[in-house]
Structure formats: C-alpha cells, structure tokens
C-alpha positions in Angstrom: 3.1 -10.6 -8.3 1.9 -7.8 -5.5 4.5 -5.8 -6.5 3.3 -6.1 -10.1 -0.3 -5.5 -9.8 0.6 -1.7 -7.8 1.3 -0.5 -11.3 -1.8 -1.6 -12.7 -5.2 0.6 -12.6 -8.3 -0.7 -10.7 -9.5 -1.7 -13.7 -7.4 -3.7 -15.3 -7.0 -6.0 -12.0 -10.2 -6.1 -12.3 -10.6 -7.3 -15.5 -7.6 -9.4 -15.2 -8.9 -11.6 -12.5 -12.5 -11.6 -14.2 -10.7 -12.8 -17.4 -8.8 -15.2 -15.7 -11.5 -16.8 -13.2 -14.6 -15.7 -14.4 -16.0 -18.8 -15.3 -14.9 -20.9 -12.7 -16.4 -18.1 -9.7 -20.0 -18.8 -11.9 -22.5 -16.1 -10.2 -20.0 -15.0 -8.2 -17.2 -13.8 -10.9 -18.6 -10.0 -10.2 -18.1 -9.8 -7.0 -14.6 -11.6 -6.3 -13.2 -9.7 -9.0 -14.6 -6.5 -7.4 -13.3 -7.8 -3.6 -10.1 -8.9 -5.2 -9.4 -5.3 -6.7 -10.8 -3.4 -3.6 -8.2 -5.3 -1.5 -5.4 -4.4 -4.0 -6.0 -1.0 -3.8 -6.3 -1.1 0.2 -2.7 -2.5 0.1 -1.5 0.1 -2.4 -2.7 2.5 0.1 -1.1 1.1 3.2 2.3 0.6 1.4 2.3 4.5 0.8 1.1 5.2 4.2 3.8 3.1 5.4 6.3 4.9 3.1 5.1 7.9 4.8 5.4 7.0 8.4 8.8 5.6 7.5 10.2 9.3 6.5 8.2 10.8 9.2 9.9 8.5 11.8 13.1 9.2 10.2 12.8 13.1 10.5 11.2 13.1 14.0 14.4 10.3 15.2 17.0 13.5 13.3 15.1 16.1 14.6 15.4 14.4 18.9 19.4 13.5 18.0 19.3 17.2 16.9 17.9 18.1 20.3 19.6 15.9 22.6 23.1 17.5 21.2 21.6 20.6 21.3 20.7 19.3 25.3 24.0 18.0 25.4 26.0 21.3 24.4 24.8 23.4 27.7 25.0 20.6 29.8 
C-alpha cells in the first residue's frame, strides 16, 4: 500500500484518506488527512535520499577498490 501511494500526488492522498475517514475523524478529518499526507511525502523523500546514498556508497566502495589496486600495483 506504501509502495502504492508514492505514485500518487499530495493531493489525491489527501483526498483519499479525507474520503475515506472523514467522517469518522469528526473535527479533526482536516488535519489527519493533512498529517497523513505530510508523512507520505516525508517517506517519499527519504526513500530517494536513500536511493541516493545507496549509489553514492557504491561509487565511493569502486572508487577505494580502485585505489587500493592502484596501492597494491607499486607495492
């Protein structure tokens, strides 16, 4: 279902869960739908930071192998 809701737009999580919940949050349907999709899009963003630290780590870990050889051919 997390997976899912990445594709959709702030706004339609938004209105999703206010569709879906509104009237059992009462005065509060705003707000939890407006926490709920704020919290979606925070973990959008950490799964692409996460991608990004993943390929970083991968270069910098190929870029020290290519080093220690390099270290390793004038020894």
């Amino acid at each position: 279902m997390l997976q899912k809701s990445f594709k959709l737009e702030p706004h339609d999580v938004y209105n999703a869960i206010k569709q879906k919940y509104g009237d059992s949050l009462g005065d509060y349907d705003v707000l939890v739908s407006a926490l709920c999709t704020m919290i979606n899009t925070q973990q959008k963003i950490a799964a692409v930071n996460q991608q990004k630290f993943n390929q970083f780590a991968a270069q910098a870990q190929k870029r020290i192998a290519e080093l220690e050889a390099q270290l390793k051919d004038k020894s």
